[in-house]
C-alpha positions in Angstrom: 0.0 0.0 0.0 1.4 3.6 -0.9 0.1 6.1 1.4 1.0 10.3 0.0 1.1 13.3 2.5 -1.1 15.2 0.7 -1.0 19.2 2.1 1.7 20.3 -1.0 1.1 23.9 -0.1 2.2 24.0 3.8 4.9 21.0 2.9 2.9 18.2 4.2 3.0 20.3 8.0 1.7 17.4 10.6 -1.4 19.1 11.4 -3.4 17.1 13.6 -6.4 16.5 10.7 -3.5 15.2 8.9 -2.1 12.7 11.5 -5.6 11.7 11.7 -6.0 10.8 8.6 -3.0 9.1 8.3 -3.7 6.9 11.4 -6.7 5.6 10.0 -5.3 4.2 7.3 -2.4 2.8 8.4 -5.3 1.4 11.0 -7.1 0.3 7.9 -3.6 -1.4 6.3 -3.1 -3.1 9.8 -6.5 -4.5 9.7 -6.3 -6.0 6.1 -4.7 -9.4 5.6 -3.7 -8.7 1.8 -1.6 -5.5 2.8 1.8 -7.0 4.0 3.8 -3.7 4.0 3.3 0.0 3.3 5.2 2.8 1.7 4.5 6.5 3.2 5.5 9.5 1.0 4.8 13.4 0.6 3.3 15.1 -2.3 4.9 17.9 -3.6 8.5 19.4 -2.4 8.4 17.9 1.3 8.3 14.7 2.8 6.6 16.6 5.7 8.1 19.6 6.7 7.4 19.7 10.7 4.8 20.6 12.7 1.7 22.6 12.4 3.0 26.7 13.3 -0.3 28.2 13.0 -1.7 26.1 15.3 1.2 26.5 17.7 0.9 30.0 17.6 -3.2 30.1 18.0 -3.1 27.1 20.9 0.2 27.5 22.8 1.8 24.2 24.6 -2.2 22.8 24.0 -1.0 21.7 20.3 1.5 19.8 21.4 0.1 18.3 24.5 -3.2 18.0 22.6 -4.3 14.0 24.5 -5.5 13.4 21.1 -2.9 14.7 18.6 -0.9 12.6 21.4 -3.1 9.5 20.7 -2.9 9.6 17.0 0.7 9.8 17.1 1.2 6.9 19.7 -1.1 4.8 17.5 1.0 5.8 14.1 3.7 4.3 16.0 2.5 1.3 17.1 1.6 0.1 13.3 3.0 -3.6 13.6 3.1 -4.1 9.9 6.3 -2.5 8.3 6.4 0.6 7.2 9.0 2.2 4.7 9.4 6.1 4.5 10.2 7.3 0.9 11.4 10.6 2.0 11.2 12.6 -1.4 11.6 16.2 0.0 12.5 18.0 3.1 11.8 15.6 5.9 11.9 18.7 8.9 11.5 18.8 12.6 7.9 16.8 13.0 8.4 15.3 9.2 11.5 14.0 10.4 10.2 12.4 13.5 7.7 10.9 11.4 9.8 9.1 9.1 11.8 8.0 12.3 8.8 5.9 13.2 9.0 4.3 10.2 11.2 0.6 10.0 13.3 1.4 6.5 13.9 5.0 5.7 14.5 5.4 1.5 15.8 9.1 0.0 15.7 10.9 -3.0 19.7 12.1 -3.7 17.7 15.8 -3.6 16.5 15.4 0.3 16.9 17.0 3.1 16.6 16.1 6.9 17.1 17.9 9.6 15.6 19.4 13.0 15.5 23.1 12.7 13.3 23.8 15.9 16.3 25.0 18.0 15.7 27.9 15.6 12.6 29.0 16.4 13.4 28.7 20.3 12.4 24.9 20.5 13.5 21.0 20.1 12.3 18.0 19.0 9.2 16.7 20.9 7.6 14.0 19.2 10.7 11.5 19.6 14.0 13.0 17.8 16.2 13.6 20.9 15.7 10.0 21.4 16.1 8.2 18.2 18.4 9.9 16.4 21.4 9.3 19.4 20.4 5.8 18.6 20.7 5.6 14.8 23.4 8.4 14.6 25.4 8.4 17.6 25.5 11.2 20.4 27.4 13.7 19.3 25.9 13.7 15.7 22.3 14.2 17.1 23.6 16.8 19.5 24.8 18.5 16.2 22.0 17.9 14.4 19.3 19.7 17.2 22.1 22.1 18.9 22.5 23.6 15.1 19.5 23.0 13.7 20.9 23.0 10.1 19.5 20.1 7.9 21.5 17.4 6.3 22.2 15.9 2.6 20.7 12.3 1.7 24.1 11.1 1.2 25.3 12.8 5.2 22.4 10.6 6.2 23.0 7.7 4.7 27.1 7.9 6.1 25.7 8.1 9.6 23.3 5.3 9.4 19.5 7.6 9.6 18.4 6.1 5.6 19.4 3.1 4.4 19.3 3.8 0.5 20.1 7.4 -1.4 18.2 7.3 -4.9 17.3 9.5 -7.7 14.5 11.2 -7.4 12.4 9.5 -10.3 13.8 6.4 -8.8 12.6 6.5 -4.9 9.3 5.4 -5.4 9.8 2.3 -7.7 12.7 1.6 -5.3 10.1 1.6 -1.9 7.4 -0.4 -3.8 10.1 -3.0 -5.0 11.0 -3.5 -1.4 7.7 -3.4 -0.1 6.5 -6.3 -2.6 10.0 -8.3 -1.4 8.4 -8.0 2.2 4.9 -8.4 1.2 5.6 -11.6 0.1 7.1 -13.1 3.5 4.4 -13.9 6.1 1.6 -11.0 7.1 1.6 -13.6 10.5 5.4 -13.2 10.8 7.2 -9.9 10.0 5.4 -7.9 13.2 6.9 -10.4 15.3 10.5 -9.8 13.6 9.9 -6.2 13.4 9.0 -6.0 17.3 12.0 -7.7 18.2 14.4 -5.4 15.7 13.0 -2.5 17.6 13.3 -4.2 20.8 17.0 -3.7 19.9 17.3 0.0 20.1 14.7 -0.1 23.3 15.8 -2.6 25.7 19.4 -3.3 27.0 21.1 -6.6 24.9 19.9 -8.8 27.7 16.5 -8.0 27.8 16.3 -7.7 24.5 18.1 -10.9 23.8 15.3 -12.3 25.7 12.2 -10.2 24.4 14.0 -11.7 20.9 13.3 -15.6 22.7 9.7 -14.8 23.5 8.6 -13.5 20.5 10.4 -17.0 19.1 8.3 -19.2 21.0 5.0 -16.9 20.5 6.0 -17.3 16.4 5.9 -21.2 16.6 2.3 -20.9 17.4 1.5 -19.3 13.8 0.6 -21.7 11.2 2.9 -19.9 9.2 6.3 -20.5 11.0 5.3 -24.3 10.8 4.7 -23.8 7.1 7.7 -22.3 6.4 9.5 -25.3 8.2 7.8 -27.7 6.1 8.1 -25.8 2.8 12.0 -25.6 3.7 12.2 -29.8 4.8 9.8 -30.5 1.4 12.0 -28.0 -0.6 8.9 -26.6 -2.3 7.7 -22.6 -2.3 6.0 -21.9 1.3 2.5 -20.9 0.8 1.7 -18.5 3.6 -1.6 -17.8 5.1 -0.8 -15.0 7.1 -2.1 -16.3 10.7 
């Protein structure tokens, strides 16, 4: 499933009618059994270029501590399925946080990423002074939010934040090619490897080594993982049912 930002004119801004919207699809793409991965992009120039200003400025600390903006974000990030951000444009403060909720982060070679709110007296809020010292080392982050100035495609990619730099006509057909490679593994299968890659940059090695064994042993339950073991021992093409 390909899911577009679609506010062009304010660069995709995270407005809280737009994180709506975007939650209940992604609710809608957890709920159906024929979706097995999905691709979020931005129309236009941006990716999503931060958070809402007008609102800020009309509601004060209210638009950020808004319980149900809070909600709708909390849900966006608990989407088990995977979820690949094709960042095609500026990917700023909020836009940026966004696509650091996604599991694979793809950019166009014309990108740019960065978390400018240091510049208009503020800091990230919605997650970035906690993932990006885990995807791009202390220092780095502090460099990235102290400064504010954004960073290249290719920067990223050196530090670790995006996986892949591609042209920009390029970026899409690259996310849905990688999307159909993991919508063709087991809809029953890749939230339980997903949770325990996350676990990874949430839980110290031994408790995550041992979320990693109990996710295991829940997996053996699936009729998939005993498919997959039979497929493998009958060396025939495993044909997943997604429970």
């Amino acid at each position: 499933m390909l899911l577009t930002l679609n506010r062009p004119d304010k660069l995709n801004a995270l407005s809280k009618a737009l994180l709506g919207e975007l939650e209940a699809h992604l609710a809608e793409a957890e709920a159906d059994p024929g979706t097995g991965c999905v691709v979020l992009t931005g129309a236009g120039r941006a990716f999503a270029a931060g958070a809402d200003i007008s609102d800020m400025l009309e509601r004060g600390v209210d638009s950020y501590a808004d319980p149900e903006r809070l909600s709708r974000w909390a849900r966006i990030e608990g989407f088990r399925k995977p979820l690949i951000a094709a960042i095609n444009g500026y990917a700023l403060g909020g836009g940026l946080e966004l696509a650091l909720l996604c599991d694979i982060l793809l950019a166009s070679d014309t990108a740019k990423l960065g978390t400018p709110e240091i510049k208009i007296g503020s800091f990230p809020g919605d997650g970035g002074t906690q993932r990006l010292p885990r995807l791009v080392g202390n220092s780095f982050a502090m460099q990235m939010v102290l400064t504010g100035e954004p960073i290249t495609a290719e920067l990223a990619e050196r530090k670790g934040l995006i996986s892949e730099v591609l042209p920009a006509d390029r970026l899409l057909e690259r996310a849905l090619e990688i999307a159909g490679q993991i919508a063709q593994r087991s809809v029953a299968i890749t939230p339980y490897a997903k949770t325990a890659v996350r676990a990874a940059a949430e839980l110290p090695l031994a408790e995550g080594l041992l979320r990693e064994r109990e996710l295991t042993i829940e997996a053996f339950e699936t009729h998939d993982r005993v498919e997959g073991l039979r497929a493998f021992a009958e060396k025939r093409p495993a044909k997943f049912k997604g429970k």
